[in-house]
C-alpha positions in Angstrom: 54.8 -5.0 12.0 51.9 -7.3 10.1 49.1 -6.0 12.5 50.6 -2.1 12.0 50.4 -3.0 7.7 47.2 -4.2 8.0 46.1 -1.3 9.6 47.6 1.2 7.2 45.9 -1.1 4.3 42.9 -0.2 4.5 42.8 3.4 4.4 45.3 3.4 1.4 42.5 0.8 -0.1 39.1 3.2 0.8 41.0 6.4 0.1 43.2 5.1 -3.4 41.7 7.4 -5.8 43.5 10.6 -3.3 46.4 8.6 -2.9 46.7 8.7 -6.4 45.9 12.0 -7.4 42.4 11.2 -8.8 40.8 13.1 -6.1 37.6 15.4 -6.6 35.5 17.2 -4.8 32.5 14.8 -5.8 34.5 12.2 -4.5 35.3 13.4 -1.4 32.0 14.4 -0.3 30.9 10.9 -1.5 33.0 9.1 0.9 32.5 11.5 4.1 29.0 11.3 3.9 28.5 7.8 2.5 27.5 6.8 6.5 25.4 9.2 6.6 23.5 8.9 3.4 23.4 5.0 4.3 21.7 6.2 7.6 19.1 8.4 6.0 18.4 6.0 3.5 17.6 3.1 6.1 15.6 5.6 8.1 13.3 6.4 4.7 13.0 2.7 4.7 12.0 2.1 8.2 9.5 5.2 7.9 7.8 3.5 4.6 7.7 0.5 6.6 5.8 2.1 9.0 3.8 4.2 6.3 2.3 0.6 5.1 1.8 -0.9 8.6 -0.2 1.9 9.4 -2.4 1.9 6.4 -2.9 -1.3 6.5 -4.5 -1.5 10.2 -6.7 1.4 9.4 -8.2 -0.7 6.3 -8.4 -3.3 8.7 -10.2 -0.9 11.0 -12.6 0.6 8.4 -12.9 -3.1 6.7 -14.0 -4.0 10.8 -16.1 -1.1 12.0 -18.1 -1.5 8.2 -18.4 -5.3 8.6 -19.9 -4.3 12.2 -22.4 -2.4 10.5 -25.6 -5.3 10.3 -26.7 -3.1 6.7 -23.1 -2.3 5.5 -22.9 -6.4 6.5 -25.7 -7.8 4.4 -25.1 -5.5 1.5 -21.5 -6.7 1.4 -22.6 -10.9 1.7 -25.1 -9.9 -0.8 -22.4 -8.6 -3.2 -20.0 -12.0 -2.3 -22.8 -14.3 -3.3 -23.4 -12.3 -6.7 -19.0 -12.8 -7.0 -20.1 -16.2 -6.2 -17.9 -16.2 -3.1 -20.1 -15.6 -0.5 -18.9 -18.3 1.5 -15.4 -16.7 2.1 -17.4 -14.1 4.1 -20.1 -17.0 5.9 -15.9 -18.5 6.6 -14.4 -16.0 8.1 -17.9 -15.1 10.5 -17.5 -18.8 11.7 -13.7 -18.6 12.3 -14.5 -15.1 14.2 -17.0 -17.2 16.7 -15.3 -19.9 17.4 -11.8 -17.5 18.2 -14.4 -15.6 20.4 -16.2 -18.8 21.7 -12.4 -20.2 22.2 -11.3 -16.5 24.1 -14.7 -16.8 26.3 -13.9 -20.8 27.4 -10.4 -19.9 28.2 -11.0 -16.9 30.6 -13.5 -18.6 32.8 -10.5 -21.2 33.5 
């Protein structure tokens, strides 16, 4: 009998405003399609998400493929060093060859 109450709670609980006559069309739509608006919602979310992601690796790509570039390269440290962080840049070249130096040692083991 407990179990069979607790049941029946909580749809009187959900649906109350019906149960008690305060029932509208607004709301009833509301509460049929609150899963699904909660499901397109979370899918906008996920497909932002993604939306960043994505730009960011093709900055990351155009950042590279520029950077690869030896006058695109020197134009760039020349505009560091006149930001006066040029060695950020001279940093990151010297973190780059020892990964690669690292990557190199490790594949003829």
């Amino acid at each position: 009998l407990i179990s069979a109450l607790k049941h029946t709670r909580w749809p009187l609980i959900v649906f109350q405003d019906i149960v008690l006559g305060r029932h509208s069309s607004a709301r009833a739509l509301q509460l049929t399609h609150s899963g699904t608006i909660l499901k397109l919602e979370e899918k906008d979310l996920e497909m932002a998400k993604l939306n960043e992601e994505n730009e960011a690796l093709a900055l990351r790509k155009e950042l590279r493929s520029a950077l690869e570039n030896g006058d695109l390269f020197d134009a760039f440290m020349e505009h560091l060093f006149t930001e006066y962080c040029g060695e950020c840049l001279l940093s990151i070249v010297e973190f780059t060859q020892f990964k690669e130096k690292i990557v190199a040692q490790n594949k003829d083991n």
